[in-house]
C-alpha positions in Angstrom: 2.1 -18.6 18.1 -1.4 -17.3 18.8 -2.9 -15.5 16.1 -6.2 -14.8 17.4 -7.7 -11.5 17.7 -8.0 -10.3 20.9 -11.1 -8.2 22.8 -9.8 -5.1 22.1 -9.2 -5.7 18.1 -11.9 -7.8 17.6 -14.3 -4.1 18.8 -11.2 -2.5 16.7 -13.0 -4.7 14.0 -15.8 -4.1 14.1 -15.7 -0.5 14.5 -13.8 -0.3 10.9 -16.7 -2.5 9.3 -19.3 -0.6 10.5 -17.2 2.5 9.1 -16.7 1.0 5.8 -21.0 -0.2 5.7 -21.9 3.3 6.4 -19.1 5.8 4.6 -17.5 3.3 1.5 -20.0 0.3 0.6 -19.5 -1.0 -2.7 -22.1 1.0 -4.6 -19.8 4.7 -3.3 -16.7 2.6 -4.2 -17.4 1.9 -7.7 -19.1 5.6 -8.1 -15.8 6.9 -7.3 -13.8 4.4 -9.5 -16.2 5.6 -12.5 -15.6 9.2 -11.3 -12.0 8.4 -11.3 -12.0 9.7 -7.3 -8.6 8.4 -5.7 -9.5 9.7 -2.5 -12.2 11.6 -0.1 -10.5 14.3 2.1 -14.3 13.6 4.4 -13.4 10.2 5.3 -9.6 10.6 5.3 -10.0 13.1 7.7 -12.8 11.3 9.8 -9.9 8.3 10.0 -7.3 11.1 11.4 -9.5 11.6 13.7 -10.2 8.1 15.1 -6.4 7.7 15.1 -6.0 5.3 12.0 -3.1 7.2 10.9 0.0 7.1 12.1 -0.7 3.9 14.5 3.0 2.7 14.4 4.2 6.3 15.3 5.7 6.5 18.7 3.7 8.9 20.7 6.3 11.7 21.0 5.6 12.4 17.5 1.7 12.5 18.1 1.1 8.6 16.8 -0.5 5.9 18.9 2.4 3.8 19.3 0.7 0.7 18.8 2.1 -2.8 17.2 1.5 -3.9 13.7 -1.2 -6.3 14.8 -3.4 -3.9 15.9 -2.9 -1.4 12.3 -3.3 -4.6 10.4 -6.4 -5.0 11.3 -7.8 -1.7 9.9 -6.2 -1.9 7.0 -7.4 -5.5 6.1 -11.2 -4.0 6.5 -10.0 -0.9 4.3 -8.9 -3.6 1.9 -12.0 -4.7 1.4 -13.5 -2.1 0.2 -11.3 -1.3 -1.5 -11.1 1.9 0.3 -9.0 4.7 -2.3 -6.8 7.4 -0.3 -3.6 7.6 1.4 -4.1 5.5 4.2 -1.4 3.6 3.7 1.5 5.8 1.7 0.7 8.4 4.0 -0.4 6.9 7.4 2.0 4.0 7.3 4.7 4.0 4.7 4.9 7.7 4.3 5.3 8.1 8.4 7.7 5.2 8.7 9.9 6.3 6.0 10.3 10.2 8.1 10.5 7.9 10.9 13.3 5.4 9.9 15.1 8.6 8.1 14.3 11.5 9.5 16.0 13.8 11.9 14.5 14.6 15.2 13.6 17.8 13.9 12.2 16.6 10.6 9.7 14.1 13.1 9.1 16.8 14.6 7.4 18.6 12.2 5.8 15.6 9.6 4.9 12.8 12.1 2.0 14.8 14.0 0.9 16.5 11.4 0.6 13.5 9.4 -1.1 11.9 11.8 -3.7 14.5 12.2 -4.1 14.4 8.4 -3.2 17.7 7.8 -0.2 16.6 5.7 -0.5 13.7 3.3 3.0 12.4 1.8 3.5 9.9 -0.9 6.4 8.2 -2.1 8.2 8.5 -5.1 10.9 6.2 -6.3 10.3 4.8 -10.2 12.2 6.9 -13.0 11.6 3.8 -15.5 9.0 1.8 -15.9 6.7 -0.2 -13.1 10.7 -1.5 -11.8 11.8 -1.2 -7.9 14.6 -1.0 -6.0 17.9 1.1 -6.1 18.5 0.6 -9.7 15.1 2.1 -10.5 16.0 5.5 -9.0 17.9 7.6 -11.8 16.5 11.3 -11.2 20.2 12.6 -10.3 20.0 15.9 -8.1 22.0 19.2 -8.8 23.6 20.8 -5.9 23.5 24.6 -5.6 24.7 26.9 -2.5 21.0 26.5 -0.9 20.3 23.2 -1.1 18.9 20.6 -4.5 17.5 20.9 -7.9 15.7 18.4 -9.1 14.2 17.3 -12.8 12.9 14.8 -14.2 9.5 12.5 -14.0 8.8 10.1 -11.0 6.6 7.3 -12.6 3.6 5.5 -11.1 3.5 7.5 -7.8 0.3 6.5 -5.3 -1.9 9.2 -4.1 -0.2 11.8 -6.3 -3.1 14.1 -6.3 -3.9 13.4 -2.6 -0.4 14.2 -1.3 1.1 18.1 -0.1 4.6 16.4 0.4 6.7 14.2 -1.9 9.1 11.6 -0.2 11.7 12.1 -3.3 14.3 9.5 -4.3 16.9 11.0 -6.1 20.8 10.6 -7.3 22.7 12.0 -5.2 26.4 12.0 -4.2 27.8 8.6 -3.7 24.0 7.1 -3.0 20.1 7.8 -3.1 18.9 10.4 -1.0 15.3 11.5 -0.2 14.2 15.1 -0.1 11.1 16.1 0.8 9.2 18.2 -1.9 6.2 20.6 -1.4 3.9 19.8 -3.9 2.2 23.0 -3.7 5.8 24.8 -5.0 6.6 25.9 -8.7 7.5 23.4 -11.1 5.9 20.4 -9.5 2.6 18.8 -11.6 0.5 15.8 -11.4 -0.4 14.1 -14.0 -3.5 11.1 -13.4 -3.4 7.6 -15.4 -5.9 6.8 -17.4 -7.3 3.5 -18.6 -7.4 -0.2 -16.5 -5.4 1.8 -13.4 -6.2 3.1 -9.7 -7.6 6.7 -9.4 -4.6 7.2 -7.1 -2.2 6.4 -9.4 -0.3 9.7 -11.4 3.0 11.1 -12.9 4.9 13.7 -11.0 6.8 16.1 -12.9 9.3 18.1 -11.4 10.7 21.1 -13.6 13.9 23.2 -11.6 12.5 22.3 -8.3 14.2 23.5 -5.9 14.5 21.8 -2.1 16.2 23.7 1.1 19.4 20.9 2.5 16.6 20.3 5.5 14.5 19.3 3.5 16.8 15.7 3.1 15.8 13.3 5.3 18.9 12.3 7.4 21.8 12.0 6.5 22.6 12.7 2.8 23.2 9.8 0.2 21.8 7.0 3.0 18.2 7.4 1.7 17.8 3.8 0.7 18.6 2.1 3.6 16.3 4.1 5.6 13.9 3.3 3.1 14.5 -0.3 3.5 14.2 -0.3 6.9 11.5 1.3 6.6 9.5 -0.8 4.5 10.1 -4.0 6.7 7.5 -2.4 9.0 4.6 -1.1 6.4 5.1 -3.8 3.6 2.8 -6.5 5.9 0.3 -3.7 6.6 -0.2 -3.4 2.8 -0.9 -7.4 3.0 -3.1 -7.1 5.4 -5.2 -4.3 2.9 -4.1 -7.5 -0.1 -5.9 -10.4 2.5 -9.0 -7.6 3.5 -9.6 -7.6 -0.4 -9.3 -11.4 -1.3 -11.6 -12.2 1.9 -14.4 -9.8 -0.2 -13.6 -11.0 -3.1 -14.5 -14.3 -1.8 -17.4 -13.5 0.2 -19.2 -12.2 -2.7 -18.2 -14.9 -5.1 -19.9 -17.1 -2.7 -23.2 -15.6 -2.2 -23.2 -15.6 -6.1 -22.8 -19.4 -6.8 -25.6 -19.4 -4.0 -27.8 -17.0 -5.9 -26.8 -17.2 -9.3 -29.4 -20.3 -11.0 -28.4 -22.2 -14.0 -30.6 -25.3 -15.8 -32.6 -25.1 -12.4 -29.9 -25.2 -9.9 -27.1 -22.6 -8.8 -24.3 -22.7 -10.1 -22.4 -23.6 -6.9 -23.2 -27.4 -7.5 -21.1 -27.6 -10.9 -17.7 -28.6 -10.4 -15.9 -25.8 -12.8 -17.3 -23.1 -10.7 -16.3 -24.9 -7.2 -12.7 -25.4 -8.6 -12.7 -22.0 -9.2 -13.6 -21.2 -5.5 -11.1 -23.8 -4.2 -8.6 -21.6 -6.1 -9.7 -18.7 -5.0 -9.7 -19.7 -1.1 -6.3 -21.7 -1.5 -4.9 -17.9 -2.6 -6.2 -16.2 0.3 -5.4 -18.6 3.2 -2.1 -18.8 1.6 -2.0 -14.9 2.0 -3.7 -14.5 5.3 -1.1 -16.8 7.0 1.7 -15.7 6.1 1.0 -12.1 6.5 0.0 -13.3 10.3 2.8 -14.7 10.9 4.9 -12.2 9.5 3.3 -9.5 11.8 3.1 -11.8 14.8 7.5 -12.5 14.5 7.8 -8.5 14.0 5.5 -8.0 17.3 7.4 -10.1 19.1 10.9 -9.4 18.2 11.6 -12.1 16.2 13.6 -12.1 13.1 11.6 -11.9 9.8 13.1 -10.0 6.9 12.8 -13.0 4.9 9.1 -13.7 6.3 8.0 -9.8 5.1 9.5 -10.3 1.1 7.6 -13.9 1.2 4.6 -12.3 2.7 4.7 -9.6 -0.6 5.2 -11.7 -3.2 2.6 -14.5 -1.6 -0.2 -11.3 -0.8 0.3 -9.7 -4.1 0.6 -13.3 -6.1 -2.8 -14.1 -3.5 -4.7 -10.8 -4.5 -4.1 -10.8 -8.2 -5.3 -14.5 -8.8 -7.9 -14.3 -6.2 -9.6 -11.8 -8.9 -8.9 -14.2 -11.6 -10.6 -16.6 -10.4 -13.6 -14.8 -9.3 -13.8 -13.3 -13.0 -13.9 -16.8 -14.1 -17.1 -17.3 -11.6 -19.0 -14.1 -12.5 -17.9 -14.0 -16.4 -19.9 -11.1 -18.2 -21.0 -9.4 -14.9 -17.7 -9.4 -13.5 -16.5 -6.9 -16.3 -19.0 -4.1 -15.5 -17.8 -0.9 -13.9 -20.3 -0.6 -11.4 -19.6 -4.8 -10.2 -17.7 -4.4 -7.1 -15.0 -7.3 -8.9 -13.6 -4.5 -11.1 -12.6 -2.2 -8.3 -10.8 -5.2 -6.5 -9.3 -6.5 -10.0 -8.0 -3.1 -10.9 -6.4 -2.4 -6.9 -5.1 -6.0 -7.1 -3.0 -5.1 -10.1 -1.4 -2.0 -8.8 -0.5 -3.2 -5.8 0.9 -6.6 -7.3 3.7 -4.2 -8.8 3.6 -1.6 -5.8 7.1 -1.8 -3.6 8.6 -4.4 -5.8 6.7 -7.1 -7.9 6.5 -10.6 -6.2 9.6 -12.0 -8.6 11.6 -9.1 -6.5 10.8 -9.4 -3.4 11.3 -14.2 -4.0 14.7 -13.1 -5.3 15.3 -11.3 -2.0 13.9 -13.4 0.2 16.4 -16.1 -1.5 19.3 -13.3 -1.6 18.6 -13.1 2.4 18.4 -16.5 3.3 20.9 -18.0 0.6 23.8 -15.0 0.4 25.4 -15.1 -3.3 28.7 -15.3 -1.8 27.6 -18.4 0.2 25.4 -20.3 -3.0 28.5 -19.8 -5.4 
């Protein structure tokens, strides 16, 4: 199993660092997290146009076609910033799930555009609560002559603000189906979360919206299992964005017990503080391997649906304590809004719930490899 990068993503790389240095260094990314700016249409647009969305889309549907290893290494040096947008819930999850679901039409008419950035979808699941999978999709659709009405509140939806199309999870028939919802119609509003949260993050209310029957992806009432699918593609590109952010949370945390000068020395040399570090790098190398090797078993054919629900609940687990522990480091100038720790710490706990929280996806990992049937 070779991990390494090769020539071509190693100048992939470094391309996307010298993007982030020059358009999102930490001083723009905290400015926008005090401004509460989720995302900027300039540099979403400038990544359309480098072809940074829509890598895994085949390119009869205007995507690069490439394999995750080359997308994951964009998104870990977006993760660093961390970059806010809809780089990933439009680019990758968002374009998979039209993908996975969609008709040939439907591709047709999302995937390129999409890809050129000239539509953004996001995807909304949650009825109840930060909970995922099926049972937390309760929004039941109303059939009419034309097609759906739908009501009701979709909960903690990313880049709600961002998006023009809504990936909708809703009741419907014998299963879950996913319409596609102009967000730009009557009766749809946004509504942002305030407080400790992501910019991105918002409440979409839907009020007697009504969707066209084209506007279902596929095949009515099989929504979920071309949700799952999928997500077994996108879900180690979003821990690839985790690993990007625990590497810069550790870089800086670094430099500080290097700089940082306590009763004449820095405060590298006291144990406490190097525990803390050890913590911290234990977290990330535990995250960075096993996202590898999940994306390196999917590249090359190789079975790994358990390897992807490990890789989220390691990532997440990795991100969320990897800010912990740097708090514990930096202690009062960790908790200022304008220290690049409180962007990180803030991302780290919305993605730690984002697509299922690690408990879920250990459970399914265990469901996959140990069947019920086969454990009782």
């Amino acid at each position: 199993m070779d991990l390494a990068l090769t020539e071509d993503q190693a100048m992939l790389k470094r391309t996307v660092a010298d993007f982030m240095k020059r358009e999102a260094p930490p001083t723009n990314i905290t400015g926008w997290l005090q401004g509460g700016v989720g995302y900027v249409p300039e540099l979403f647009q400038t990544a359309a146009d480098l072809g940074w969305l829509g890598m895994l889309v085949p390119e009869a549907y205007g995507g690069a076609g490439l394999g995750l290893s080359d997308c994951a290494v964009i998104f870990e040096e977006l993760g660093r910033g961390p970059l806010p947008g809809p780089y990933f819930s439009s680019g990758v999850l968002g374009a998979a799930v039209i993908a996975e679901g969609g008709s040939d039409e439907q591709k047709q008419r999302w995937l390129p555009a999409i890809c050129q950035g000239e539509e953004i979808a996001t995807l909304a699941i949650n009825d109840r609560g930060y909970s995922w999978g099926p049972g937390s999709v309760e929004m039941t659709a109303t059939d009419r002559p034309e097609g759906l009405t739908l009501n009701g509140t979709k909960m903690f939806v990313h880049d709600a603000a961002a998006a023009t199309v809504l990936i909708c999870a809703v009741r419907h028939g014998d299963g879950i189906s996913l319409a596609l919802v102009d967000m730009n119609q009557p009766g749809v509003s946004v509504t942002p979360y305030k407080g400790l949260a992501s910019p991105s993050l918002g409440e979409v209310r839907l009020d007697e919206v009504h969707v066209p029957r084209s506007a279902i992806l596929g095949e009515p009432g099989q929504g979920w299992a071309a949700l799952e699918r999928a997500l077994i593609q996108a879900i180690p590109i979003l821990c690839a964005y985790q690993v990007g952010g625990c590497q810069e949370v550790l870089d800086f945390t670094v430099e500080y017990t290097r700089s940082r000068v306590v009763f004449g020395q820095p405060i590298g040399r006291f144990q406490r503080v190097q525990d803390h570090v050890v913590d911290l790098v234990n977290h990330l190398d535990s995250a960075r391997w096993i996202t590898n090797e999940t994306i390196w078993k999917l590249d090359t054919g190789n079975e790994a649906i358990s390897s992807v629900h490990e890789a989220k609940a390691v990532a997440s687990d990795g991100y969320y304590h990897a800010c912990n522990y740097a708090h514990m480091v930096f202690a009062g100038p960790g908790t200022d809004y304008s220290h690049p720790l409180v962007a990180h710490m803030i991302q780290s706990r919305s993605l730690y719930q984002y697509l299922g929280n690690p408990l879920y996806h250990k459970r399914m990992m265990m469901d996959y490899l140990f069947p019920r049937a086969l454990r009782s």
